[in-house]
N, C-alpha and C positions, 0 to 999 in steps of 0.2 A: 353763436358768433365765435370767430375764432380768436384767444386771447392774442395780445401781443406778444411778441417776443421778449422771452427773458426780463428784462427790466425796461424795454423800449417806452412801455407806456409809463415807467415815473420819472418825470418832468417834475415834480415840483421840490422844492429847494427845501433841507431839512434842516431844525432847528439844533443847533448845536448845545452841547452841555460840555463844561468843564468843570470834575466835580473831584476834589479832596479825599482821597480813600485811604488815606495814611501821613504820615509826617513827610511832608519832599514828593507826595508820589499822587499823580493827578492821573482821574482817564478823561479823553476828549470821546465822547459821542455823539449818534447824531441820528437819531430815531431810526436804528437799524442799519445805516450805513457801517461801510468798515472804521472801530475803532482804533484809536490810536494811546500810547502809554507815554506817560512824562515822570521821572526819576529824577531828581535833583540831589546831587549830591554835595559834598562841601567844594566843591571849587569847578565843579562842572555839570551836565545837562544830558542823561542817557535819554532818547526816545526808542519808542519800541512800537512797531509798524511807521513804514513814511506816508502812508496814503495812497490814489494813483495819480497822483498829479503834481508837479509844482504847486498849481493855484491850490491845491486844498492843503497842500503840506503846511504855506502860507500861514492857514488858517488856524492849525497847530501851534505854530511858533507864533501869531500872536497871542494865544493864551499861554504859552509858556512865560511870553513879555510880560503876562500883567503877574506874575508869581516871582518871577526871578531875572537878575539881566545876568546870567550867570553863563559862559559858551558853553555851546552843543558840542559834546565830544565823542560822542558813541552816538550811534544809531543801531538797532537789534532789527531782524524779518524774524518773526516767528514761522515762516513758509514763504515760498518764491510766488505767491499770485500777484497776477501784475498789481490789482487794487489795493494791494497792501506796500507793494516795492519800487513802484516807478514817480514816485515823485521824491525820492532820496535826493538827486542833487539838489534842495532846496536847502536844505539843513548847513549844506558844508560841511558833515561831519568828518573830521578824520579818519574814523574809527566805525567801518558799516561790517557787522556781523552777520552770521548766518551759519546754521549748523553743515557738514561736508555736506550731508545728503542734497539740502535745500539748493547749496550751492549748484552742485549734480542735476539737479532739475533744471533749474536753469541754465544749461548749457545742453541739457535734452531736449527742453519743451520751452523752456522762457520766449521763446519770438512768437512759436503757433499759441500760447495761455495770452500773449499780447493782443493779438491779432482776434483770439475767441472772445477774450475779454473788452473787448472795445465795443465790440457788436452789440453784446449783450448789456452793458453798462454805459450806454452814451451821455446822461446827466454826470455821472464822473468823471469822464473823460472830457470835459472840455477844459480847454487851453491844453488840451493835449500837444500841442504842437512844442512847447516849452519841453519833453521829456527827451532826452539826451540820449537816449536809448538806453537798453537791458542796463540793470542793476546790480551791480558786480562786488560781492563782499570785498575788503581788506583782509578780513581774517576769518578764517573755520574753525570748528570745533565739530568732535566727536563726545559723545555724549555727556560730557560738562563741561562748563569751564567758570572761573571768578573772573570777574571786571571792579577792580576799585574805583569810585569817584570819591578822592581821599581815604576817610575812613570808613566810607559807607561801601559796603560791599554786596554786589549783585551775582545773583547763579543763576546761568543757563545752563537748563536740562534739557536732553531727551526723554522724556516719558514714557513713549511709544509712542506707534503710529497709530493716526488717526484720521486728522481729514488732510494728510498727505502723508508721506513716507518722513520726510523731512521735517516735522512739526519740533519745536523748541516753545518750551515754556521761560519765563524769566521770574526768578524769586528774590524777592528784597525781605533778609531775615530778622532786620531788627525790628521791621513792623509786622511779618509774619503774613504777607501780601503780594500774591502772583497775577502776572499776565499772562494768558495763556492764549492770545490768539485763538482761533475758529478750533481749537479741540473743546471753547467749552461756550455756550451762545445763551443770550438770557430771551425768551420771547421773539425772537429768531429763526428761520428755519436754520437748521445746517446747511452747506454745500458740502455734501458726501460725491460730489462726481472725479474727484481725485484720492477721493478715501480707502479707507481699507475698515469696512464694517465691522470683522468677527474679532479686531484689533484695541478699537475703539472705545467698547464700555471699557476693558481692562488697564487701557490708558486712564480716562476718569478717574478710575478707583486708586490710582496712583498717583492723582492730583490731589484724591481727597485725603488720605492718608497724610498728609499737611497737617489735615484741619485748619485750615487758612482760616484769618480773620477779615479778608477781602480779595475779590479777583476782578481785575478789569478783564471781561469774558471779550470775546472777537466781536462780537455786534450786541447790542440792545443795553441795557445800564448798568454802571456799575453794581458790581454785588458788595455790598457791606454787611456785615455781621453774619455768624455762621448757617442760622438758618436760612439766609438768603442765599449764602452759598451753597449749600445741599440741596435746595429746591432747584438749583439750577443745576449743579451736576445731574439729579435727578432726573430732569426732564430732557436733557440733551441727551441722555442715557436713554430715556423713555422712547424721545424722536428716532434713536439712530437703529435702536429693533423694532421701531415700530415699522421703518422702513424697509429693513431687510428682511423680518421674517412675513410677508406677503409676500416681495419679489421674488425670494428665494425659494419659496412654493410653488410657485407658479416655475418658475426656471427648472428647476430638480421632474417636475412631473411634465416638461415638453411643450410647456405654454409659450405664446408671446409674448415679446416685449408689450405690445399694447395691454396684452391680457393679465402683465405683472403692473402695469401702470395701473389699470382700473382698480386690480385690488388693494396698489398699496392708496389710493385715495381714499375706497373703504375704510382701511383704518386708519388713517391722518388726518383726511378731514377734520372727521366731529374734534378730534385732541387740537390740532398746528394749523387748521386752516385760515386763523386771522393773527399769524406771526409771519411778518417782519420778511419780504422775500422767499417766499414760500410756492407761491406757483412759479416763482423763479426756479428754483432749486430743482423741484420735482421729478423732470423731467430727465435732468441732465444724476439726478440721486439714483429715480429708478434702471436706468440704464448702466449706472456702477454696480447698483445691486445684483442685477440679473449676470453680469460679466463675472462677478464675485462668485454668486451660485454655482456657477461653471468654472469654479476652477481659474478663472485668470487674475492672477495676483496682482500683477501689476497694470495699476489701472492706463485704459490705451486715452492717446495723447488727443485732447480735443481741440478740433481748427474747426474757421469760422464758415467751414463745407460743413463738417460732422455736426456739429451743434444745428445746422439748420435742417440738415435731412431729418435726423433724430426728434426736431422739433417738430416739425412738417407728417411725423408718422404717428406721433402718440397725440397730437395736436386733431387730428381728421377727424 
């Protein structure tokens, strides 16, 4: 039987968590959906990811309400996917960042990742109709920058690339606790289809080098205490060669796509087979992988044509 597409078949509505990982600094999840970051500071409210929706931003900001009635003055993207950035005008925040790169994507590819992404994520997108269109930083950065909320002081970094060119991490150092958006996933698959593979672990190892005492990762629950953290650096690190050195085997020696797709199930299955968007991912992984193989750096721009051919051929 042929699966469904992408995430067509999850319909059912997931439980959210809002869970304290530091003094001021909460992550919202939601059994593998995209998370989102809450930063409080003395006299105002950074968030870090909007969601893709009004209606779920919403949902955000009422858990911010039950911690603080303190305004939203920053908004951070740690990358331009739509599921992360098109429900920003909810917030009203003055202040929506984005590193130049991120920015740059979205002005290359933000309408066709809109348009892919809708396909593929329909339980997210509803009240879609509420999105005001493409998400447009106030202000860039190149590779750091400080943001005050008073005296609490936040840094965004480029770490390197990872599952985009444009990836931005956020650090809050009096608690010693980062957000890093989909460079680091707990029980999750990745989405490497906009990634850069051979880039990846060396980005991690530049997270860890922290030694963080918590990270709200891109999807699955928050990490608290160090060994929860390295277990998950770990195994996003484990996911992301376990992905590429199949595909790129099979690529390097003249195989097909489908023929890099069966092996890299071989070794993902038995490891990632019951994480978190996983046959989602797969499909749209192995096909960066194999482009990677080959030499094309930059990964090519997915519309909701290519995402179904591509599905439709490793899917047969």
């Amino acid at each position: 039987m042929a699966r469904a597409f992408a995430s067509q078949g999850d319909t059912a509505e997931k439980n959210v968590s809002f869970s304290q990982i530091g003094e001021g600094l909460y992550a919202f999840t939601a059994e593998g959906d995209p998370n989102s970051g809450v930063i409080v500071g003395d006299d105002s409210v950074m968030i870090v990811e909007a969601q893709a929706t009004p209606r779920l931003a919403r949902k955000v900001i009422e858990c911010v309400r039950s911690v603080t009635d303190k305004p939203i003055s920053h908004l951070v993207m740690t990358h331009y996917h739509a599921v992360r950035v098109l429900g920003a005008s909810a917030y009203g925040a003055p202040q929506v960042i984005m590193s130049e790169t991120a920015r740059a994507m979205v002005a290359e590819r933000g309408q066709e990742d809109w348009d892919s992404e809708f396909a593929r994520f329909p339980r997210l997108f509803q009240g879609h109709e509420e999105i005001p269109g493409l998400t447009w930083p106030t202000t860039t950065f190149h590779g750091r920058m400080s943001v005050y909320l008073g005296k609490r002081r936040i840094d965004l970094m480029q770490p390197g690339r990872a599952h985009t060119a444009g990836d931005a991490v956020v650090y809050v150092p009096d608690q010693n606790v980062m957000f890093t958006g989909d460079i680091v996933e707990y029980k999750s698959a990745c989405y490497c289809g906009d990634g850069h593979f051979h880039d990846w672990p060396a980005t991690i190892e530049a997270i860890r080098a922290w030694d963080l005492d918590a990270i709200a990762p891109g999807r699955g629950d928050a990490l608290v205490g160090r060994d929860m953290v390295n277990a998950a650096l770990d195994s996003t690190t484990d996911f992301v060669r376990s992905t590429y050195r199949p595909a790129a085997k099979v690529a390097l020696g003249g195989g097909s796509l489908k023929d890099a797709y069966d092996a890299v199930r071989a070794e993902c299955d038995p490891k990632f087979g019951d994480y978190a968007i996983y046959e989602h991912c797969l499909p749209f992984n192995v096909a960066r992988a194999y482009d990677e193989a080959r030499d094309i750096d930059t990964p090519r721009i997915w519309t909701a044509e290519r995402d179904a051919a591509m599905w439709e051929q490793l899917q047969a």
